[in-house]
BABA-837484 format. One record per residue (C-alpha): residue in three letters; x, y, z. Coordinates in steps of 0.5 Angstrom, whole numbers, plus 500, padded with zeros to 3 digits. Layout:
<recs>
<rec r="ALA" xx="X" yy="Y" zz="Z"/>
...
</recs>
This chain:
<recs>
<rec r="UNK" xx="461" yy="396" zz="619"/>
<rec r="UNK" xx="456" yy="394" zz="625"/>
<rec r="UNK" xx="449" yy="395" zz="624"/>
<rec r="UNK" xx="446" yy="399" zz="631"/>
<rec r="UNK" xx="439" yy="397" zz="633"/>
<rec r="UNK" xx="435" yy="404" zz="636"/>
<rec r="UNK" xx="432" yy="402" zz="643"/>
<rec r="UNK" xx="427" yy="406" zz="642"/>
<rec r="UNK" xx="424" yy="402" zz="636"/>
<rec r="UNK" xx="425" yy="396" zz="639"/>
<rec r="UNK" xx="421" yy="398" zz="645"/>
<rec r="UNK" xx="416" yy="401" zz="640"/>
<rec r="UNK" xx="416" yy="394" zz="637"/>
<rec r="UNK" xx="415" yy="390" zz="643"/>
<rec r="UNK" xx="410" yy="394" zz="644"/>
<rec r="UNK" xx="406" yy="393" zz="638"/>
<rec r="UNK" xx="407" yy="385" zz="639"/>
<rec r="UNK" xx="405" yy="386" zz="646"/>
<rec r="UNK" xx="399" yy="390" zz="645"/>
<rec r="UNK" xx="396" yy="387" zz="639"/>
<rec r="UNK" xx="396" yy="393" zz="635"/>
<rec r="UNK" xx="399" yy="400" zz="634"/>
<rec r="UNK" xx="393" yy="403" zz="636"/>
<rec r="UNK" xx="394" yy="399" zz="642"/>
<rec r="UNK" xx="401" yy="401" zz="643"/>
<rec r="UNK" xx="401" yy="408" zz="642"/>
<rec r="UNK" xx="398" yy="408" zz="649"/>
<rec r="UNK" xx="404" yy="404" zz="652"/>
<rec r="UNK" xx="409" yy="409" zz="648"/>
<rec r="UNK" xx="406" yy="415" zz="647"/>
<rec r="UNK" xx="407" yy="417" zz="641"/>
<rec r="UNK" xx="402" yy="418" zz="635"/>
<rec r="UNK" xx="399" yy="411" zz="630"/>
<rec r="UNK" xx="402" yy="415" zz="624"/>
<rec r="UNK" xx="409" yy="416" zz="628"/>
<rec r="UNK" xx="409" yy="408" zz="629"/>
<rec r="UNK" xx="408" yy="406" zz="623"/>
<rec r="UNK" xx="415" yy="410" zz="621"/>
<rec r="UNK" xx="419" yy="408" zz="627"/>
<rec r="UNK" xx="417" yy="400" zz="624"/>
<rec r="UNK" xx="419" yy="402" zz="618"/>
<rec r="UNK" xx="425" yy="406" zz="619"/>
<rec r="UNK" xx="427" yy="399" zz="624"/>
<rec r="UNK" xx="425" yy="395" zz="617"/>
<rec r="UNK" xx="431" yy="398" zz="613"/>
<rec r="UNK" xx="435" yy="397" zz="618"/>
<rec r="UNK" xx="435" yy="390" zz="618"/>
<rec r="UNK" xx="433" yy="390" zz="612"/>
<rec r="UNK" xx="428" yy="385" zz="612"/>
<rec r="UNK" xx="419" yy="386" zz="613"/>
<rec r="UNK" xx="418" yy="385" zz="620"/>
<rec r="UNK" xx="411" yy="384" zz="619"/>
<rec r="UNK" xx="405" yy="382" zz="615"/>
<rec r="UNK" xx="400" yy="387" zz="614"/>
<rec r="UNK" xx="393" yy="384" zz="612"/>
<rec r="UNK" xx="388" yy="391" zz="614"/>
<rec r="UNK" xx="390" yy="393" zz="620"/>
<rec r="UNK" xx="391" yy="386" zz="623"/>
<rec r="UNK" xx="398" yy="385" zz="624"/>
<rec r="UNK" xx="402" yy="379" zz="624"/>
<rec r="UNK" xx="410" yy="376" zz="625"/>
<rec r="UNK" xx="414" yy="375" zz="620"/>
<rec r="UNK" xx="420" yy="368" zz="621"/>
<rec r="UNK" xx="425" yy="375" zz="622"/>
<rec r="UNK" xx="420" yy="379" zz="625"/>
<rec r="UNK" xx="419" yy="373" zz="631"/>
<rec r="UNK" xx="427" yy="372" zz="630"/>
<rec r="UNK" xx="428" yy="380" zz="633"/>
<rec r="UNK" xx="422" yy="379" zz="638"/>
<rec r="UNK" xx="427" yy="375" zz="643"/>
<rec r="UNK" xx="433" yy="379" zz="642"/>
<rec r="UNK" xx="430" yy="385" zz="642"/>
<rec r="UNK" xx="427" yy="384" zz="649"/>
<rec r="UNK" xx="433" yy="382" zz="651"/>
<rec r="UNK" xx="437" yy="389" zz="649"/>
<rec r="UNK" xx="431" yy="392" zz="652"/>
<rec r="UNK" xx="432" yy="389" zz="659"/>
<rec r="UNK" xx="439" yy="390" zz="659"/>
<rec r="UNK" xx="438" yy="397" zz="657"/>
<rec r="UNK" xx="434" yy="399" zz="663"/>
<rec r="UNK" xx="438" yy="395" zz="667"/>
<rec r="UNK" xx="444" yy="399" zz="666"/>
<rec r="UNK" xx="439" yy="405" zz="667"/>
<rec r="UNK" xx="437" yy="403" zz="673"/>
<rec r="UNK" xx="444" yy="402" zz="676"/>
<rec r="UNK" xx="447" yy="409" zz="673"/>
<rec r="UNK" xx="441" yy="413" zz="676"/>
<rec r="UNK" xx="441" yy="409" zz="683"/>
<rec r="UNK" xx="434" yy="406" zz="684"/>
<rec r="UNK" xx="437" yy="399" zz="684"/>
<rec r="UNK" xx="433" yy="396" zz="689"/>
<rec r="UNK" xx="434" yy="389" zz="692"/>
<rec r="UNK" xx="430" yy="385" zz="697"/>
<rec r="UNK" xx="423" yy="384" zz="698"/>
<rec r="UNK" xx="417" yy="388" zz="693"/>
<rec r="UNK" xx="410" yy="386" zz="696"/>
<rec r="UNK" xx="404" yy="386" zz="691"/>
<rec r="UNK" xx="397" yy="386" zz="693"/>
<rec r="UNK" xx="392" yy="384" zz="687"/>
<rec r="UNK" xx="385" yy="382" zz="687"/>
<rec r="UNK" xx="384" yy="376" zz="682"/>
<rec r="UNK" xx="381" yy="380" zz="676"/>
<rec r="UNK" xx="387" yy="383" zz="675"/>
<rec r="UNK" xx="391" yy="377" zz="677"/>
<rec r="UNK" xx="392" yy="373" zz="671"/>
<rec r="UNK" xx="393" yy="379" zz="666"/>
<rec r="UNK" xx="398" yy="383" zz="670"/>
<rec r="UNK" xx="403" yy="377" zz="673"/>
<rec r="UNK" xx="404" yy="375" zz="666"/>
<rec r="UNK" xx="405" yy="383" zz="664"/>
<rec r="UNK" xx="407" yy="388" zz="668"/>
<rec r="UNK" xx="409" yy="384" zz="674"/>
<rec r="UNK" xx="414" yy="379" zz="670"/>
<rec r="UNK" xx="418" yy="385" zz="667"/>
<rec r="UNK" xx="419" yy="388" zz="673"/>
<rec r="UNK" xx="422" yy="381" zz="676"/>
<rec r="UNK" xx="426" yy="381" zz="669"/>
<rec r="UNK" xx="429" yy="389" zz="670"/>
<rec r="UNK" xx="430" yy="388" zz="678"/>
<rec r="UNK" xx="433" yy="381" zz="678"/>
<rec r="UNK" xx="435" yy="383" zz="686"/>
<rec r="UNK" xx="428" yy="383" zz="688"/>
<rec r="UNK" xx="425" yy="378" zz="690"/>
<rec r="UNK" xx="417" yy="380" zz="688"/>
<rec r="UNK" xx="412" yy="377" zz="693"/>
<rec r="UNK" xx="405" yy="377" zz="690"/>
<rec r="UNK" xx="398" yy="376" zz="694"/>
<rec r="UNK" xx="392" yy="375" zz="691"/>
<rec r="UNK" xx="386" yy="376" zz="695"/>
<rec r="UNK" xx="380" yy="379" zz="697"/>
<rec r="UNK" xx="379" yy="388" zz="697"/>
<rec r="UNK" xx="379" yy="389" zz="705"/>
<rec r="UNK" xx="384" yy="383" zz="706"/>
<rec r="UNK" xx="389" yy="387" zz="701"/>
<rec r="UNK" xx="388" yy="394" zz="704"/>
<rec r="UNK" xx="388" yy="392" zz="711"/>
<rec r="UNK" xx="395" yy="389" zz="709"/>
<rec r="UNK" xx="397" yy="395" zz="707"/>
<rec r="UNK" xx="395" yy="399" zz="712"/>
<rec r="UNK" xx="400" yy="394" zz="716"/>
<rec r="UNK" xx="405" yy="395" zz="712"/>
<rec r="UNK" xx="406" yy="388" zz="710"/>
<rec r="UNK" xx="405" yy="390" zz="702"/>
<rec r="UNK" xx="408" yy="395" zz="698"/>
<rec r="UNK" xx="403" yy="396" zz="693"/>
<rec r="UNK" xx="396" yy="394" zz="691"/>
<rec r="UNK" xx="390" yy="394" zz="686"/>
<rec r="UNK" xx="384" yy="393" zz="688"/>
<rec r="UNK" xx="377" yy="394" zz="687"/>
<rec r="UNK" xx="373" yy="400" zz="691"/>
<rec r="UNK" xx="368" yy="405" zz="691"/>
<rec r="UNK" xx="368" yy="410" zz="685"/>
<rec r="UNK" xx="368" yy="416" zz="689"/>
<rec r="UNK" xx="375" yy="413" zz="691"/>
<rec r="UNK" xx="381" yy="418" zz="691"/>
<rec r="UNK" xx="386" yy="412" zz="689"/>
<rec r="UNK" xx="381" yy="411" zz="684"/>
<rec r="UNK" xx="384" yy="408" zz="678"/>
<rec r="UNK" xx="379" yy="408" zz="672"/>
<rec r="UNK" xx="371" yy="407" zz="674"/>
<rec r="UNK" xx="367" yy="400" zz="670"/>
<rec r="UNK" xx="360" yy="399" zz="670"/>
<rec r="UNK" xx="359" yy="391" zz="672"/>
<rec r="UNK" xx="356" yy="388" zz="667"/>
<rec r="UNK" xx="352" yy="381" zz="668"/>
<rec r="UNK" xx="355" yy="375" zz="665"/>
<rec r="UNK" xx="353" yy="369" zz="663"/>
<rec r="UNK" xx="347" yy="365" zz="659"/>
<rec r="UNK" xx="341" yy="370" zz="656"/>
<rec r="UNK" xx="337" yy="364" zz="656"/>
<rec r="UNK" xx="338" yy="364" zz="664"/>
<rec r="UNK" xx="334" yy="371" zz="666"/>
<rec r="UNK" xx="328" yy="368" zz="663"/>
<rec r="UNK" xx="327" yy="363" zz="668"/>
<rec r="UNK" xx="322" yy="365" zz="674"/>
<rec r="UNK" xx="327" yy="364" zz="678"/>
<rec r="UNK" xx="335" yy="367" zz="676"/>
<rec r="UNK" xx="341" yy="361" zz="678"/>
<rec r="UNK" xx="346" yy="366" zz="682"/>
<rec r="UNK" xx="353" yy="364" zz="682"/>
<rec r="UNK" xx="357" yy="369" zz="687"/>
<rec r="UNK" xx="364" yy="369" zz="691"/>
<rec r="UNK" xx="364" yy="369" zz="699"/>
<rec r="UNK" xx="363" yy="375" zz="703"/>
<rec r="UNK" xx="367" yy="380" zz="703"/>
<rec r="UNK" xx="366" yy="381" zz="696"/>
<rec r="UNK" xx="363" yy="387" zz="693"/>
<rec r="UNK" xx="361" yy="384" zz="686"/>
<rec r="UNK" xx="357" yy="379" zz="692"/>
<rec r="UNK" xx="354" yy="386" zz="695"/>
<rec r="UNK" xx="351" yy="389" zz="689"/>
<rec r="UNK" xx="347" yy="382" zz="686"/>
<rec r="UNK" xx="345" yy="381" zz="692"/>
<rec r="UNK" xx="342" yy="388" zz="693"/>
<rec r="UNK" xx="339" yy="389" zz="686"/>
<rec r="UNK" xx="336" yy="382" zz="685"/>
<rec r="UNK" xx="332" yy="384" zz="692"/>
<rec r="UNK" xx="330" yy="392" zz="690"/>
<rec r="UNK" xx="327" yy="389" zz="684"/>
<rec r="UNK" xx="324" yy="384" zz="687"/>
<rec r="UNK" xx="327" yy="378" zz="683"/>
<rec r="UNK" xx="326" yy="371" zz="686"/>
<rec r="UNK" xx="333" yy="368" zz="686"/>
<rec r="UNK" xx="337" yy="362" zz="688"/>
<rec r="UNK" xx="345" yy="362" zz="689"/>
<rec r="UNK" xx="347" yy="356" zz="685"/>
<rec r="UNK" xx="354" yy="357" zz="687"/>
<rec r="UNK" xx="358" yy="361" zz="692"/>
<rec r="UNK" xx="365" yy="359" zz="691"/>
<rec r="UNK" xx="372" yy="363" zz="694"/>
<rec r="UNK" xx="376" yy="361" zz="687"/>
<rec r="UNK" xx="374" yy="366" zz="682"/>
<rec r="UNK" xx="376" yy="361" zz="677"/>
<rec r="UNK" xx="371" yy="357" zz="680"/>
<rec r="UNK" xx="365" yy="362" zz="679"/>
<rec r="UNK" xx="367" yy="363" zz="671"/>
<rec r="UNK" xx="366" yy="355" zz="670"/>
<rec r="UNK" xx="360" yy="355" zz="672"/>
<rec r="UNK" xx="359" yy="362" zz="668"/>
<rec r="UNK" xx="360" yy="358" zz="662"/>
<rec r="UNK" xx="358" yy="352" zz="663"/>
<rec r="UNK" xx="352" yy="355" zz="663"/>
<rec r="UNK" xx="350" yy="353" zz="670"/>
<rec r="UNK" xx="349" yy="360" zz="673"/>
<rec r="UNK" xx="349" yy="367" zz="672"/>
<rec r="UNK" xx="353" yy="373" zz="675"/>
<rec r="UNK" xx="356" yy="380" zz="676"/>
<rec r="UNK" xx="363" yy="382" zz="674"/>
<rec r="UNK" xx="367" yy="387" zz="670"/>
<rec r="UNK" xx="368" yy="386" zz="663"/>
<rec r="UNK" xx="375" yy="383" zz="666"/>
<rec r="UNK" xx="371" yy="377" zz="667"/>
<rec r="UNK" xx="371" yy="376" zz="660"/>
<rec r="UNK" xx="367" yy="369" zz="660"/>
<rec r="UNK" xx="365" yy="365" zz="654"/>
<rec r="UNK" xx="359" yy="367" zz="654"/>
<rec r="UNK" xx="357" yy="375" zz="653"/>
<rec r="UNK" xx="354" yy="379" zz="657"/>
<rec r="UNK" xx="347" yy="379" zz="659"/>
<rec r="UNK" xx="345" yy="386" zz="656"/>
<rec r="UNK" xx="337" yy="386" zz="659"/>
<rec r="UNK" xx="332" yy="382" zz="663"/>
<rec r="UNK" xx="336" yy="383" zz="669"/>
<rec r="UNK" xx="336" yy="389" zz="674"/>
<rec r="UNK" xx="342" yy="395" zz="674"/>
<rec r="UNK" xx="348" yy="395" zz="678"/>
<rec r="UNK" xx="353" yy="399" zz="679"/>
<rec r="UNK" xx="359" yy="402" zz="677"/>
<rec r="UNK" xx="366" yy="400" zz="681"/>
<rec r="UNK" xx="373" yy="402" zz="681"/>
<rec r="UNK" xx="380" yy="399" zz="680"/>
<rec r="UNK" xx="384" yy="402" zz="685"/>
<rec r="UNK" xx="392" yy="402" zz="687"/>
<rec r="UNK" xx="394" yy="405" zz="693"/>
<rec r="UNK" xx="401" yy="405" zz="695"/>
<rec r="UNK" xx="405" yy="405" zz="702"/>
<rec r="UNK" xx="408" yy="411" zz="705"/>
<rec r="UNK" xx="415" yy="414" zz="702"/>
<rec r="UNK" xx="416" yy="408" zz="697"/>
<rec r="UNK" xx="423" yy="406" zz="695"/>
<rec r="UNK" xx="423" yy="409" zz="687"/>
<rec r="UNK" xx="423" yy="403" zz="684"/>
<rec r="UNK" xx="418" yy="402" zz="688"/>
<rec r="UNK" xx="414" yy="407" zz="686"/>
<rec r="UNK" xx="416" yy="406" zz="679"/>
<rec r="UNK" xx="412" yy="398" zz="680"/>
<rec r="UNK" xx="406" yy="402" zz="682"/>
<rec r="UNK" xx="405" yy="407" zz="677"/>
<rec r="UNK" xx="406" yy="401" zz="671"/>
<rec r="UNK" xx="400" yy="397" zz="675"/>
<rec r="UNK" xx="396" yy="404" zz="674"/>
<rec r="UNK" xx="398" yy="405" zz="667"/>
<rec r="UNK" xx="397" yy="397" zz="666"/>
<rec r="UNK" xx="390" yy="398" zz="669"/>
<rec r="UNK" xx="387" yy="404" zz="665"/>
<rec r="UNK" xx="388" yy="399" zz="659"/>
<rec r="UNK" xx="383" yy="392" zz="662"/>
</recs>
C-alpha cells in the first residue's frame, strides 16, 4: 500500500530547514511551535524514520531527513503549480522587481528564487539600485514591485529599524572618526552625515563607494566606520556608544497599479520576507 506524504507537513518541514528553527518557522506557517513539533512527528512516522537531530532547541538533518529536503521542495513546487494553474493565476511574461542592496542577497536566494521555480513562464527581472531611482521606475511603470528603504512615517511602510553604527569600537575613540558611506542619494549617507556635524564630531570620509559590498569591506577591515540596519550585518558588532544618534528608517514595498494576482502575491511574500530581516 503507498504510503502518502501530506503537503502541509512538507511545507512545515522546509519551512524549519529554511528558517533555522521552529520558532522561526511558525512565522512562515502560521501555526503554533507545539502544533509544529506535532506535525514533524506525525511526518516521522510516516516515513518511519527520525528526521532530525535534536540537541536543545538546535536542530539538525538527519542522512533521511537531508534525503526528504529535495524531494519535498519538489512535490511543493509541483503542487503550487498545479494550483496556480486550476485557479487561474498563471502569469507569464515579464515580472520586474526593484530591491535596494540591503535586501538583495537575502531575497534573491529566498523569496525571489521560489517564486521564478513556481512560475516557470515568467521571466523575473530584477534591478537592484539605489531608493529614488527605484521609486522613479516605478512610478514609470517599468517595475512591478519594489522594496526599498523610506521615511518612517511612509504609509507603504513595511517595518521601521533603528540604523545602528558598524564597525570597530575602537575607531569612535579617535579625534577624528574615519567615515565610510555610499554616494549621494543614499539616505544612510544623509543621516551620519547630518549627526556627526549636530554634534560637532570632527570626521573624515574614508571611503565613498557606490557598491555596498565595497562599503561592508572596509567596515570589517576595520578601516572605517558606518550607518546602516542591522541588515548590514558585518563582521564586527555594532557600535554601542561613543558616536552620535541616528534615526530610524523603514523598509518599504510599493506595488504598481492594478497588479496581475500573481503579481500581487510576489509582493506580498517580499512583505512577509521583510518583516522577518
Amino acid at each position: 500500500m503507498a504510503t502518502n506524504l501530506p503537503t502541509e507537513l512538507l511545507r512545515s518541514f522546509v519551512a524549519i530547514v529554511d528558517s533555522g528553527s521552529m520558532l522561526k518557522a511558525t512565522e512562515r506557517v502560521f501555526v503554533t511551535q507545539s502544533a509544529l513539533s506535532l506535525q514533524m512527528k506525525r511526518l516521522e512516522e510516516t516515513v518511519l524514520t527520525p528526521l532530525f537531530h535534536r540537541d536543545g532547541r538546535r536542530l539538525t538533518l538527519t542522512p533521511s531527513g537531508t534525503a526528504l529536503l529535495g524531494h519535498a521542495r519538489e512535490i511543493l513546487a509541483l503542487n503550487d503549480r498545479a494550483v496556480v494553474a486550476l485557479t487561474g493565476d498563471a502569469l507569464v511574461g515579464p515580472v520586474r522587481v526593484g530591491l535596494v542592496q540591503d535586501f538583495a542577497e537575502t531575497l534573491l536566494s529566498g523569496v525571489l528564487a521560489r517564486f521564478a521555480q513556481l512560475n516557470p513562464e515568467v521571466q523575473l527581472q530584477v534591478r537592484v539600485a539605489g531608493s529614488p531611482e527605484l521609486l522613479d521606475l516605478l512610478n514609470g511603470n517599468r517595475l512591478d514591485v519594489v522594496l526599498c528603504m523610506g521615511a518612517p512615517e511612509d504609509a507603504a511602510a513595511v517595518r521601521v529599524a533603528p540604523m545602528v553604527w558598524h564597525g570597530d569600537p575602537e575607531l569612535a575613540e579617535r579625534p577624528v572618526l574615519p567615515l565610510a558611506i555610499l554616494e549621494p542619494p543614499c539616505r544612510f549617507r544623509d543621516a551620519a552625515l547630518t549627526a556627526l556635524e549636530r554634534d560637532g564630531r570632527p570626521f573624515r570620509v574614508a571611503l565613498e563607494t557606490p557598491s555596498l559590498s565595497a562599503l561592508r569591506a572596509a567596515v570589517e577591515a576595520g578601516l572605517a566606520v558606518t550607518c546602516r540596519t542591522a541588515l548590514f550585518r558585518p563582521l564586527t558588532t555594532p557600535i554601542e556608544a561613543g558616536l552620535p544618534v541616528v534615526p530610524q528608517v523603514a523598509y518599504v514595498r510599493r506595488v504598481g497599479p492594478a497588479p496581475h494576482p500573481s503579481i500581487a502575491k510576489l509582493s506580498d511574500l517580499m512583505h512577509a520576507a521583510a518583516l522577518e530581516l
